[in-house]
N, C-alpha and C positions, 0 to 999 in steps of 0.2 A: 500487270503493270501497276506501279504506283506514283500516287499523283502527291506533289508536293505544296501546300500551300502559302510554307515560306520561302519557294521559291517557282513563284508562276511562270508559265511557258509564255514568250510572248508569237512563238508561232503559229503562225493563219492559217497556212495549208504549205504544200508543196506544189510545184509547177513542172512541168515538163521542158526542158530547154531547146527542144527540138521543136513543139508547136504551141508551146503554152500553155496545154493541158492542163486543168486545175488539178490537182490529188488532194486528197485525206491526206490530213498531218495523223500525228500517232496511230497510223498503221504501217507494219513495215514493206519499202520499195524498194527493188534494186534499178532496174532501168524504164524507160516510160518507150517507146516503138524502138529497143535497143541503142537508146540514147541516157544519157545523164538526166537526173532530177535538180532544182533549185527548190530551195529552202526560202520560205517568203513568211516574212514576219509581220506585224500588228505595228509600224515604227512609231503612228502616236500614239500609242497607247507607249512605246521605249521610250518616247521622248518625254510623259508624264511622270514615267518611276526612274529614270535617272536623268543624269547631269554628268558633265568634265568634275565637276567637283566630289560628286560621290565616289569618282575612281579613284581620285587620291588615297581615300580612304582604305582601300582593297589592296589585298596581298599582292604582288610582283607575278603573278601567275594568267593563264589565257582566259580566264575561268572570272576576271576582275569584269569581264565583259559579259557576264553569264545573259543580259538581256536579250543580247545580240546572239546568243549558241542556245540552239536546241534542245538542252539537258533541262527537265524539270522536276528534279529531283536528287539534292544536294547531297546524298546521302548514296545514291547509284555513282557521282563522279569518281571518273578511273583517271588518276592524275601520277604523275612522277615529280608536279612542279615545275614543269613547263612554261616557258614563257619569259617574258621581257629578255631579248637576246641585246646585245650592245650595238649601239650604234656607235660607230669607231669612225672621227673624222681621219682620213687617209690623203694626209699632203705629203708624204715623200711620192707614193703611190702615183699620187694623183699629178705632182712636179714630174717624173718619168713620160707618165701618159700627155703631158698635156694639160690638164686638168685642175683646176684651183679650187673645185667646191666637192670634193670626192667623198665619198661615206660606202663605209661597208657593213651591211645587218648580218652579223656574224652568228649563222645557224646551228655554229658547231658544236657552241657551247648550249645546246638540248641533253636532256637527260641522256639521251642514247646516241648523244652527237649526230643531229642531224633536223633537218626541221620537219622530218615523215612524226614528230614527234608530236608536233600539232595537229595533225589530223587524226593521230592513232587515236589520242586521249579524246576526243569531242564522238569519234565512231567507235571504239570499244564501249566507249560511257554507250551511247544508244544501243549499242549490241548487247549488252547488259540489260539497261529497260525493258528491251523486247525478249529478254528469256532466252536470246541465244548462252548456246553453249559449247560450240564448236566453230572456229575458224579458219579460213583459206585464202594465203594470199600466192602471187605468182611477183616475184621481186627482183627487179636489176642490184639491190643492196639493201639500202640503208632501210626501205618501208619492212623489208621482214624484219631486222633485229626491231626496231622500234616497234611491230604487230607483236612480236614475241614477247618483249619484255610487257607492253601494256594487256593482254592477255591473259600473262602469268597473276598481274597484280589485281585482272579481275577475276581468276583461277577459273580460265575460260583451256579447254585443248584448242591448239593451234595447229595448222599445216603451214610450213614455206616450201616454195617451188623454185631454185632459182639456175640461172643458167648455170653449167659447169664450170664457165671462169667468172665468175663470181667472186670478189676479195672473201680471202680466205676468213677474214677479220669475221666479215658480216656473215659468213656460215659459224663461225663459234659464237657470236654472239646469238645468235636465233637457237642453237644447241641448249647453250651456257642458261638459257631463258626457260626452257624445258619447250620446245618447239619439235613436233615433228618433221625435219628440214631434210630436202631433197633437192640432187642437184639432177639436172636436166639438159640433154646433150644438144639446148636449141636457145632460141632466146626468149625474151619476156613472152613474148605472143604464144610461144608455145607452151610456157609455165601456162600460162592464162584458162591455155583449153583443156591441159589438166583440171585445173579447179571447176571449169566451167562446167566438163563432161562429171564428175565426182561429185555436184552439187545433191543430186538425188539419192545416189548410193552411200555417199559418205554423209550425208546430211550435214552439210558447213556453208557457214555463212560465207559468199564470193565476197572478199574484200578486195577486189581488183580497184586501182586506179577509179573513180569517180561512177563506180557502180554499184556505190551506194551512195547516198546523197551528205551523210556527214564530212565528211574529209573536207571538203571546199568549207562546211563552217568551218572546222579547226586551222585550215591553212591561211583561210581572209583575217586571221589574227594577225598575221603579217602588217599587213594593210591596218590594224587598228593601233597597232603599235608604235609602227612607223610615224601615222599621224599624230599619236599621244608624244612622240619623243621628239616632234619638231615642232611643238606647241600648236597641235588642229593648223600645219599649213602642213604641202605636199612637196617631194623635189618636183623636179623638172622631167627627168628619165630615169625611170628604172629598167634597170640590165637583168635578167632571171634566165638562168638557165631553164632549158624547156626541153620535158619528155611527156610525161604524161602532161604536164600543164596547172597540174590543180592549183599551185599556190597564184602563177601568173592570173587563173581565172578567178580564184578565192581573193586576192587584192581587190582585181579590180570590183568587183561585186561590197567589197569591205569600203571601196569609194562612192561608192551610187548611193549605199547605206547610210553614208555620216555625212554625204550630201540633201539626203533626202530628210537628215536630224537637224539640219543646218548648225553644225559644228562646223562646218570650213569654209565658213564667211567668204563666201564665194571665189573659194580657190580654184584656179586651172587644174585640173586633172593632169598626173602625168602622163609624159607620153612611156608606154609600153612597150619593153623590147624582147622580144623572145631571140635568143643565144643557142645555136643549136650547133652542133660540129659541120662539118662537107660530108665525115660519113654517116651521117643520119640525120637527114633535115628535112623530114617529108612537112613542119610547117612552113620553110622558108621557103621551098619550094611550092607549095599553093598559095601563100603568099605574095612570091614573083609573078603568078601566073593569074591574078586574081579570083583564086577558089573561093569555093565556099567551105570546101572539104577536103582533106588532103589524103592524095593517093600512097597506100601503103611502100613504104621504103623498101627499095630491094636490097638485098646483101651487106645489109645495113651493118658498120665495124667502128665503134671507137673505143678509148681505155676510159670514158669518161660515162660508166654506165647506164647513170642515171640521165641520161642523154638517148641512149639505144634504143627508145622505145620508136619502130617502124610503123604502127599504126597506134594513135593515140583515139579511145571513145570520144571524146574532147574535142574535138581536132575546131571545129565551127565554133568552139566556143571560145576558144587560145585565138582562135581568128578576127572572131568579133571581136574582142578586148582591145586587140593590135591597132583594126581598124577605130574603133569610136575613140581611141584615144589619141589617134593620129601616131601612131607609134609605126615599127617597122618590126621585120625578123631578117636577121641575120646568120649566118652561117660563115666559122671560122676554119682556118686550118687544121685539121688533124693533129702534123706534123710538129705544130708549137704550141700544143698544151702545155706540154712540161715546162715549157722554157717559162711561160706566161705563170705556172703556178710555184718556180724559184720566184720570179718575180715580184710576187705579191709577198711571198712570205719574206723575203728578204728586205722586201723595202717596210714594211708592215710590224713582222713575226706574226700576221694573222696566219693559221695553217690553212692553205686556198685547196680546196678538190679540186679536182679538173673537171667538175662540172661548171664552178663556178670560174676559175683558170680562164674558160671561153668567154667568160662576159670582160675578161680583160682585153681578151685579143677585139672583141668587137666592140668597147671604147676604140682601143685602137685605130680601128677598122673607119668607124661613126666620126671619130675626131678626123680621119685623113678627109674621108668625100665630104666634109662641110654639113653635115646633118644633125652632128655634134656641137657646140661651140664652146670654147676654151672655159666661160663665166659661168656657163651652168651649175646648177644643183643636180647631181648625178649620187644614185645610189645603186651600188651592187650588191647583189643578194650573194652569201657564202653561204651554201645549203648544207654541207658538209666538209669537215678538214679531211685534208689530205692525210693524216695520219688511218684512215681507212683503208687508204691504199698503200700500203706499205711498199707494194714493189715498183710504183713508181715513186720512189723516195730514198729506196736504199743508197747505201752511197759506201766505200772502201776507204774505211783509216786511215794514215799512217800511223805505225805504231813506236812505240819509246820504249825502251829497257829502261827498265827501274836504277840498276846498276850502275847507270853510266851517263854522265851529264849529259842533255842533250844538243845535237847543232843547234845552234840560236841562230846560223845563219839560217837552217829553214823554215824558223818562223817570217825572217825576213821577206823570204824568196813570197811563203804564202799572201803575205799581207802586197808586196809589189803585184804578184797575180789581180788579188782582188780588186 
């Protein structure tokens, strides 16, 4: 390992999320009694080498934040240029829904279109540090191509696991990356025990979902950006779609943070919403039921994959976030994804997945029971565009001969449809 002097680590140790357990920082962990780690930093000593103003200073990338993330050592970071995604005020959007103060952090536009892109970069960097040389991931989508590609560019071998319907998109891109990729006739959970059972025999690092403790640094970028782009104040509600959880729980922990910096001059915390479909909602269901832990999903079936995950490590932790911020989980219709992700793109041209699709239908949802209200600061997270999914999007011509003028009455006929 090496240590970088012009660029100090400001982390203290690491903690256990499950009982608090203190851990040794720079040695490598994956989980503390089969649970998630947090990453606990030194904050006044961040709050004596930086400032709001020093970030001005710094490139457009997650990395402007480097006090706040793990990496120490400028020279190990494994980057694509990630980072500052738009924040795009959404009044047509937001006039449809109801909504006058609407904003969408549009994750699409990541180097590998997707915001798995933020986590990769901040855990391949530390997989790097610590001398791995082999990785495994188990992916509903978008985290294999983005493990693949940042892997490649730390010239790391790779493994992806993903289920057999799996957009086709995201198995070429984890290929195209030089990725050992395989698909698997079950779902994430079962990619998972793949990697998990191969850890000994294949010697590769488990990058599963928040079982290593980086990822939740790279995803709380979210959360730091957010607040740099609405000058250090916060909305009101944020919508995130939710499978595994990490960005929902990387936000929130990116608030307690630049609270405890006192950069948000005593702002209300938003309240938190986890967006899960009806077929697969094991948080909104412990949720309803006041868990602490949520019982694995059965038969768990949506198009919106990154959603699909039945049993999240996480689950108490997505739970706590929901609770201390006074927030809610919701679960949307199956049936009108699709309609909700014409929707966005149409009134928008932002290109909406249907992961993110569901945080439309649950404004929706939020704005009918009054939970919602029309003045709010509301922010949707787009984790990834729909152009990943290609076959919910396809759509059939008409076509025109070159040869021969065309009816002009059926452009009319189209424009009276619309």
């Amino acid at each position: 390992m090496r240590y970088s002097a012009g660029m100090p680590s400001y982390v203290s140790h690491l903690e256990a999320a499950i009982d608090g357990t203190r851990l040794p920082a720079r040695e490598q962990h994956t989980l503390h009694e089969g649970r998630p780690i947090w990453v606990r930093y030194d904050l006044g000593a961040v709050s004596r080498a930086m400032d709001k103003e020093v970030l001005q200073k710094r490139p457009p990338t997650i990395w402007r934040y480097r006090e706040l993330l793990p990496a120490e050592d400028e020279s190990v970071i494994v980057s694509l240029g990630e980072g500052m995604s738009p924040l795009l005020r959404c009044d047509r959007l937001g006039g449809s829904l109801g909504l006058s103060n609407l904003f969408i952090k549009d994750e699409s536009q990541m180097p590998t279109g997707s915001f798995k892109d933020r986590g990769q970069t901040v855990a391949i960097t530390m997989a790097k540090w610590f001398g791995v040389k082999r990785v495994a991931i188990p992916t509903a989508g978008n985290a294999g191509g983005s493990m693949a590609a940042y892997a490649a560019r730390a010239g790391m071998e790779a493994f992806v696991f993903m289920p057999e319907d799996t957009p086709e998109i995201n198995q070429y891109e984890a290929v195209q990356a030089g990725a050992h990729a395989y698909l698997v006739n079950g779902l994430i959970n079962d990619c998972a025990k793949i990697v998990l059972d191969g850890r000994e025999t294949m010697g590769w690092f488990d990058f599963s979902t928040l079982k290593e403790p980086y990822r939740i640094e790279g995803k709380k970028t979210m959360g730091l950006e957010l607040a740099e782009q609405l000058d250090w104040s916060l909305p009101d509600v944020i919508l995130y779609p939710t499978g595994g959880g990490t960005g929902l729980i990387g936000m929130w922990k990116a608030f307690q943070e630049l609270d405890e910096l006192g950069w948000l001059d005593g702002e209300r915390m938003p309240r938190m919403v986890a967006v899960q479909s009806d077929g697969c909602c094991p948080i909104v269901r412990a949720f309803d039921r006041g868990e602490k832990f949520a019982e694995p999903f059965e038969n768990a079936t949506t198009i919106a994959l990154g959603l699909r995950v039945p049993a999240a490590v996480g689950d108490f932790m997505i739970l706590d976030a929901i609770r201390a911020s006074d927030g809610c989980a919701v679960a949307v219709s199956e049936q009108r994804i699709t309609e909700w992700m014409r929707l966005g793109t149409e009134a928008e041209g932002i290109s909406i997945g249907p992961e993110s699709a569901a945080c439309i239908g649950a404004a929706e949802s939020l704005l009918s029971s009054g939970w919602l209200t029309p003045d709010e600061r509301v922010v949707l997270f787009n984790c990834g565009g729909a152009r990943k999914y290609p076959k919910l999007i396809q759509a059939e011509l008409p076509r025109l001969d070159k040869d021969h003028v065309p009816d002009w009455a059926l452009f009319e006929a189209d424009l009276t449809r619309e």
